[in-house]
C-alpha positions as CSV (number, residue, x, y, z in Angstrom):
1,X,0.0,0.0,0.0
2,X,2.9,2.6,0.6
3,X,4.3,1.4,-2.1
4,X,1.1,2.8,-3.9
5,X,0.8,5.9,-2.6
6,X,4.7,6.4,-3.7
7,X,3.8,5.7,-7.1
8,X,0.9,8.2,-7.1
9,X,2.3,10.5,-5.5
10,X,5.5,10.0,-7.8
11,X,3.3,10.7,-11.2
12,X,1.7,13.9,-9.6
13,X,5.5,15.2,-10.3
14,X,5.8,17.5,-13.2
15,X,5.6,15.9,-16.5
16,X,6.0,12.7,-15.0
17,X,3.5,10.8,-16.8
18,X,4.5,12.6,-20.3
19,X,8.2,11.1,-19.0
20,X,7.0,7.8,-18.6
21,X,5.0,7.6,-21.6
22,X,7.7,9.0,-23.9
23,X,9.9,6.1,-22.6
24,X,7.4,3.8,-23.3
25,X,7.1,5.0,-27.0
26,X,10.8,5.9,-27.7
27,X,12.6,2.9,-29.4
28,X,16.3,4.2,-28.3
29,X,17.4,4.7,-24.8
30,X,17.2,8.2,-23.9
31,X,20.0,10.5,-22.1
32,X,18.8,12.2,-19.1
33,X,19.3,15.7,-21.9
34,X,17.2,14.3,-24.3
35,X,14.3,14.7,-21.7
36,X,14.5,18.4,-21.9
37,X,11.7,19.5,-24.2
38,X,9.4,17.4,-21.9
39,X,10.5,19.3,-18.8
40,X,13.1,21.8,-18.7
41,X,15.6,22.5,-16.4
42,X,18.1,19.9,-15.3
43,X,17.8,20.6,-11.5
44,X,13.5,19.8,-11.7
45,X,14.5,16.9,-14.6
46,X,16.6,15.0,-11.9
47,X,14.4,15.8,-9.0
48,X,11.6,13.9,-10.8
49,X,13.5,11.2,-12.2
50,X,15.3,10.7,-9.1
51,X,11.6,9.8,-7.4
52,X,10.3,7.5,-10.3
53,X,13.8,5.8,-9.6
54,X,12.8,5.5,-5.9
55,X,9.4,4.2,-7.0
56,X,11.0,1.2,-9.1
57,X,9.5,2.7,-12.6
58,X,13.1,3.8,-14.3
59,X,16.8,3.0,-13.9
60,X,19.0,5.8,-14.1
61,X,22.3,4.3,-15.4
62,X,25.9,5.7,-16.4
63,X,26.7,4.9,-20.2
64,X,29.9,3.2,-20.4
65,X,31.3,5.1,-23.1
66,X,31.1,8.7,-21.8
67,X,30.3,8.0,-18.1
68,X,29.0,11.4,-17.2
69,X,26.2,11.4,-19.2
70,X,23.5,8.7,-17.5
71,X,20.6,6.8,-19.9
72,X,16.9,6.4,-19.0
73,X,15.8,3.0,-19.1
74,X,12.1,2.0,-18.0
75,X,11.7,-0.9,-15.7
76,X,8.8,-4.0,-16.1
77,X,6.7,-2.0,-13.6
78,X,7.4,1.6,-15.2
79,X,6.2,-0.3,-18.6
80,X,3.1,-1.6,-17.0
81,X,2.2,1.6,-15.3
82,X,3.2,3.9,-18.5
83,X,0.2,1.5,-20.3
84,X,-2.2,1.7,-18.0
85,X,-1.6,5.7,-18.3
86,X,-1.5,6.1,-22.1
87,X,-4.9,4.3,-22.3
88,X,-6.3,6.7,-19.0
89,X,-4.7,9.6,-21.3
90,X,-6.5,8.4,-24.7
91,X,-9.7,8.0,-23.1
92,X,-9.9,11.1,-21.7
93,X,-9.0,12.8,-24.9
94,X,-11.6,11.0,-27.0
95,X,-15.1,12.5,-27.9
C-alpha cells in the first residue's frame, strides 16, 4: 500500500506521466538531456526522475562510453504503469 501511494504520489511530479510515456514510446534509450523539451531545467528533470527511480518505474544508469552522461531506461513496472496511463490519457482525450 505505501508502495502505492509512492507511485501516485510520484506521477503527480511534473511531467511525469508525459516522462513515462515517452519512454514507453521511444525505441532508443534516452540521455537524461534528451528529456528536456518534456520538462526543462536539469535541477527539476533529476528531482523527478530521481523519485520515479525511488518508486522502481526507471533506472538511471551511467553509459559506459562517456560515463558522465547517465541513460533512462524504464523498468517492467514503469512499462506496466506507462500503459495503464496512455490508455487513462487516450480515453480522456476521446469524444
Amino acid at each position: 500500500l505505501r508502495m502505492l501511494s509512492q507511485i501516485g504520489s510520484v506521477l503527480n511530479e511534473r511531467s511525469a506521466v508525459d516522462i513515462l510515456i515517452f519512454l514507453l514510446e521511444e525505441e532508443k534509450t534516452p540521455y537524461i538531456a534528451d528529456l528536456e523539451p518534456i520538462l526543462p531545467g536539469d535541477r527539476a528533470r533529476l528531482r523527478v526522475l530521481s523519485r520515479m527511480e525511488g518508486a522502481g518505474l526507471i533506472v538511471l544508469k551511467q553509459d559506459p562510453i562517456r560515463p558522465v552522461r547517465r541513460t533512462v531506461c524504464i523498468t517492467e513496472k514503469g512499462k506496466r504503469v506507462a500503459e495503464f496511463l496512455k490508455l487513462a490519457k487516450a480515453e480522456l482525450e476521446s469524444e
